[in-house]
C-alpha positions as CSV (number, residue, x, y, z in Angstrom):
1,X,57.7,-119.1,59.2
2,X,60.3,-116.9,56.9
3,X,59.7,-113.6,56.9
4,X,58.6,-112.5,53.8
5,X,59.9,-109.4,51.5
6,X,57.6,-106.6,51.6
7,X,57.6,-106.2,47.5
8,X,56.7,-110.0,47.2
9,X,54.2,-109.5,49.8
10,X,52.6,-106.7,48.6
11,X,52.5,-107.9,44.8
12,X,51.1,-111.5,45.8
13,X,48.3,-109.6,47.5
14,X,48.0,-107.5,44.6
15,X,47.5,-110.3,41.9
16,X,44.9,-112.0,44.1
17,X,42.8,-109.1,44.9
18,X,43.6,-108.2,41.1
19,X,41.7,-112.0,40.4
20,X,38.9,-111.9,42.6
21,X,38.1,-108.2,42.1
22,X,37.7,-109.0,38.2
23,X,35.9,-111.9,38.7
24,X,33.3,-110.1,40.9
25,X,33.8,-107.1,38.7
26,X,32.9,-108.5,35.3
27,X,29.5,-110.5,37.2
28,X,27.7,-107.3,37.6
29,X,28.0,-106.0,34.1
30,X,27.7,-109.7,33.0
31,X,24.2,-110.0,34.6
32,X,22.9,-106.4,33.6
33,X,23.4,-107.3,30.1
34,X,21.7,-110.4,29.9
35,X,18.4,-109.0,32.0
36,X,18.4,-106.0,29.7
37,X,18.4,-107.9,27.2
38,X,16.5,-110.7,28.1
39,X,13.8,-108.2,28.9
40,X,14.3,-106.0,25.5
41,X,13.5,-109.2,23.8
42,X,10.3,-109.7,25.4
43,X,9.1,-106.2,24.8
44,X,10.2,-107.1,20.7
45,X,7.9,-110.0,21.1
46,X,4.9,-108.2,22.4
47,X,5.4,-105.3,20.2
48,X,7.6,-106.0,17.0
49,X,6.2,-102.3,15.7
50,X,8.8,-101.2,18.3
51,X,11.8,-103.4,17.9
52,X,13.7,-100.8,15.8
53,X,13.9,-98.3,18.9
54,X,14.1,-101.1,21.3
55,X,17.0,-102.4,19.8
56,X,18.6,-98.8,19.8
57,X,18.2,-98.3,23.3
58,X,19.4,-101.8,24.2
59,X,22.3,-101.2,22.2
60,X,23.2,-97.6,24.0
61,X,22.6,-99.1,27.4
62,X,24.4,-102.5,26.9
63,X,27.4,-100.1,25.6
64,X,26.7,-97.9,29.4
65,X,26.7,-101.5,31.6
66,X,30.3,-102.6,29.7
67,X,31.9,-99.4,30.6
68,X,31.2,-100.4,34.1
69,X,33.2,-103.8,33.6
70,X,36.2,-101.4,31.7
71,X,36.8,-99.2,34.3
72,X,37.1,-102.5,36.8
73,X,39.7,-103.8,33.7
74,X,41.5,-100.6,33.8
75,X,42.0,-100.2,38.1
76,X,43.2,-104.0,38.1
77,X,45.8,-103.7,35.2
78,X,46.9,-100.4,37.0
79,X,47.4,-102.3,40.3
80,X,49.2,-105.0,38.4
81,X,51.8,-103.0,36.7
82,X,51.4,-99.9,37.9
83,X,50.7,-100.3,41.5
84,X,52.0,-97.1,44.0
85,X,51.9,-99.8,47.4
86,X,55.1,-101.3,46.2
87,X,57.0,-97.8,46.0
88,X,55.8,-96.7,49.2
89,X,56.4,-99.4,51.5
90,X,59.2,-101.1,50.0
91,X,61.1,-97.8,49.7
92,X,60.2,-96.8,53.2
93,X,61.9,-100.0,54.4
């Protein structure tokens, strides 16, 4: 097998980390949301007096759960076009 350059090497295994780590990293958030509001839903139901400051707080913590899947967004598109392995070892050989 061809040896392969270390720049190539090193962005190949960057772009599928990059996939797999925001497909695992948008299922958390993805799940969160839907049980929290899955469950805010049922609480409107049994008590409708409270849906106003149900829906508030749903709202505030649905907006807490998607910064979890931005900050996964934002480390991926940094490894993708920003990434500091390529500099290192491709200029060290």
């Amino acid at each position: 097998m061809a040896e392969m350059d270390p720049g190539v090497l090193i962005t190949a295994v960057t772009i599928i980390v990059a996939g797999f780590g925001i497909a695992v990293g948008s299922l958390g958030p993805a799940l969160g949301e839907g049980y929290a509001a899955g469950k805010a839903l049922e609480s409107m139901a049994r008590q409708p007096e409270l849906a106003g400051e149900l829906r508030t707080t749903l709202l505030i913590s649905i907006a807490l759960i998607e910064s979890t899947a931005i900050y996964v967004l934002l480390v991926i598109l940094l490894l993708v076009f920003a990434n500091p392995l390529v500099d290192r070892f491709v200029g060290a050989g």
